[in-house]
N, C-alpha and C positions, 0 to 999 in steps of 0.2 A: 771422415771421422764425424761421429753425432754432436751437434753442438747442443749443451745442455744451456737452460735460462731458471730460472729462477721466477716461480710467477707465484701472485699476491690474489688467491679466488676469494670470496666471498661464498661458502657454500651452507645452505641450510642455519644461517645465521649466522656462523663463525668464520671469524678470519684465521685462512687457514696462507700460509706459506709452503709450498711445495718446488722440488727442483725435476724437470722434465725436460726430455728432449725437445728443440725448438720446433719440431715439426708435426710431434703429439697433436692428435685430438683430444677435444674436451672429453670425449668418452673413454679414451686411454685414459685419461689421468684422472678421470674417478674411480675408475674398474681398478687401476696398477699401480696408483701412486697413494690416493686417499683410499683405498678397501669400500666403494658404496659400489657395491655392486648389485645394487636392483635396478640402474639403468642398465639394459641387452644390449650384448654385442650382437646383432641377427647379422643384415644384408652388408653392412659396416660401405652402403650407398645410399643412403637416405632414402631409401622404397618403403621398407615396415612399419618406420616409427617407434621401433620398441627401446631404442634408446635417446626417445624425449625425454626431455628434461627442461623445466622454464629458467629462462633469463629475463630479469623482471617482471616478470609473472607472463611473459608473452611463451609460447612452446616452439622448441627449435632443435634440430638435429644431431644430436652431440656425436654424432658418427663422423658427423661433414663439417661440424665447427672449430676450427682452430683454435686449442685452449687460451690463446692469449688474447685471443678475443674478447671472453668472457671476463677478464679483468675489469676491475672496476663497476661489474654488475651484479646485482642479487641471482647467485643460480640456487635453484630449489629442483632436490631429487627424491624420490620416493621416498626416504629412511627420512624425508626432514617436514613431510606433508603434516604428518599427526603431530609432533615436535612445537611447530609454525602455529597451526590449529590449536593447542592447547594455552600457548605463549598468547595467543591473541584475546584466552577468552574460553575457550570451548572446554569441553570435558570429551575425553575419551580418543578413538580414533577421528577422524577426517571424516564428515560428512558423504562425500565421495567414497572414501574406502568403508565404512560402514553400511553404502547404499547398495554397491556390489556386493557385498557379501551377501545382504539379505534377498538379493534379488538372481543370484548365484549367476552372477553375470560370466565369471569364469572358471575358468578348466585347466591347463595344464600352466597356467600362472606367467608364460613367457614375453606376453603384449602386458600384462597388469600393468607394470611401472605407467608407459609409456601412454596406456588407456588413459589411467586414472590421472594423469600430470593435465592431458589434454582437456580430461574433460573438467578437470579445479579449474583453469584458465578458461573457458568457454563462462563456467558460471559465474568466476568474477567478472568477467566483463557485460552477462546479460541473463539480469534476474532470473528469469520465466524466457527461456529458448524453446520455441518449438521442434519438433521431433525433426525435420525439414533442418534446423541450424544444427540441430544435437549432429547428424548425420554430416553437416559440413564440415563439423567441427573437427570429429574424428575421423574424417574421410582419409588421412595420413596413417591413420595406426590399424596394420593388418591382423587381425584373430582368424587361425586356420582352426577353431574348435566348436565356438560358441553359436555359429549364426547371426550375432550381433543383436537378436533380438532384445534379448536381459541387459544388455549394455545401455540399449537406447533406454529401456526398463529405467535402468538404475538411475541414469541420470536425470531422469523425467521424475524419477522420486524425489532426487534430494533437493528441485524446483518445488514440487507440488507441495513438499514439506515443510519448505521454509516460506512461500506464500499461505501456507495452514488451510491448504484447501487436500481433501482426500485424491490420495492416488490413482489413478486409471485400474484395473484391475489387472494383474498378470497375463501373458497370451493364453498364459496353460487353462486361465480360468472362461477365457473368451472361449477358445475352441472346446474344452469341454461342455458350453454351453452351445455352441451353434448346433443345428439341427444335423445329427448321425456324425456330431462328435470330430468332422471334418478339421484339423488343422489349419490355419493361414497362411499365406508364405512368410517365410519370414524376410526380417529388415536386414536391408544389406547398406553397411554403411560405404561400402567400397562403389556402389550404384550411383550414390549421389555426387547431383551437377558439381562438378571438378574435384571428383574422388580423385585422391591418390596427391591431392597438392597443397594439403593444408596445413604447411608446415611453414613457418619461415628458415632460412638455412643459414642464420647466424652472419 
């Protein structure tokens, strides 16, 4: 028989009370108890990363975290990034989700959450991260679409914009300039030195 508990999260600023099986994940009981379901159910084993989500403000695997873990800490999920952002001060969307959009970092939306959660924690904890740490940073969250290039793009914007120093120029505007229009490879975040493990696992 499922033993249900009774747990006390903390989500996206509100204190929420919820009753869940004891043995739920923290990503069950956002998707099937609270309804936020812009954390992804993908590998549901901590390989993708699409259902990151921060526990105070650090980024962790709510596929492999046991929700009662999460008691007693600030968890912040996609639906609460702009929410947070405007509460503190800001106007509009998230820095981050406004930097994707314009740098058309993605495609079929199903790593977004779990992009965008990783790369808000990278930048609060380091001003101005070079391309080299952007790439550590999201070395855990997989994009089968993008190439990762506009990724690394976007977050390099919302550095370069809040130090008020102009942007590096888009690849699309490099390669249409280099000689007979040649392409570059592009950035693979999954490449860099200890891809695939930059997650904490709660």
């Amino acid at each position: 028989m499922c033993r249900m508990r009774t747990l006390v999260l903390s989500v996206n600023g509100d204190r929420l009370e919820v009753a869940a099986p004891d043995h739920w994940t923290l990503l069950e009981v956002l998707r099937y108890r609270l309804g936020l379901t812009g954390s992804k159910q993908g590998c549901d084993k901590g390989d993708c990363g699409a259902c990151t989500v921060l526990l105070d403000g650090a980024p962790v695997l709510s596929c492999i975290t046991v929700a009662a873990l999460a008691e007693g800490r600030r968890i912040t999920t996609i639906e609460g990034l702009m929410p947070l952002h405007v509460a503190a001060g800001g106007r509009g969307a998230d820095p981050v989700q406004d930097a994707f959009d314009r740098c058309g970092a993605l495609q079929c939306g199903f790593c977004q959450s779990g992009m965008m959660l990783s790369a808000r924690a990278l930048l609060d904890r380091s001003r101005d991260p070079s391309r080299d740490e952007i790439a550590r940073a999201l070395s855990g969250n997989l994009c089968r679409c993008t190439g990762y290039t506009q990724i690394l793009e976007a977050v390099e914007l919302v550095a370069a914009e809040r130090a008020g120093r102009a942007p590096a120029p888009p690849h699309w505007q490099a390669c249409r300039a280099a000689p007979g229009g040649a392409p570059g490879a592009a950035g693979s975040i999954g490449s860099a030195p200890g891809g695939g493990g930059g997650k904490g696992k709660g």
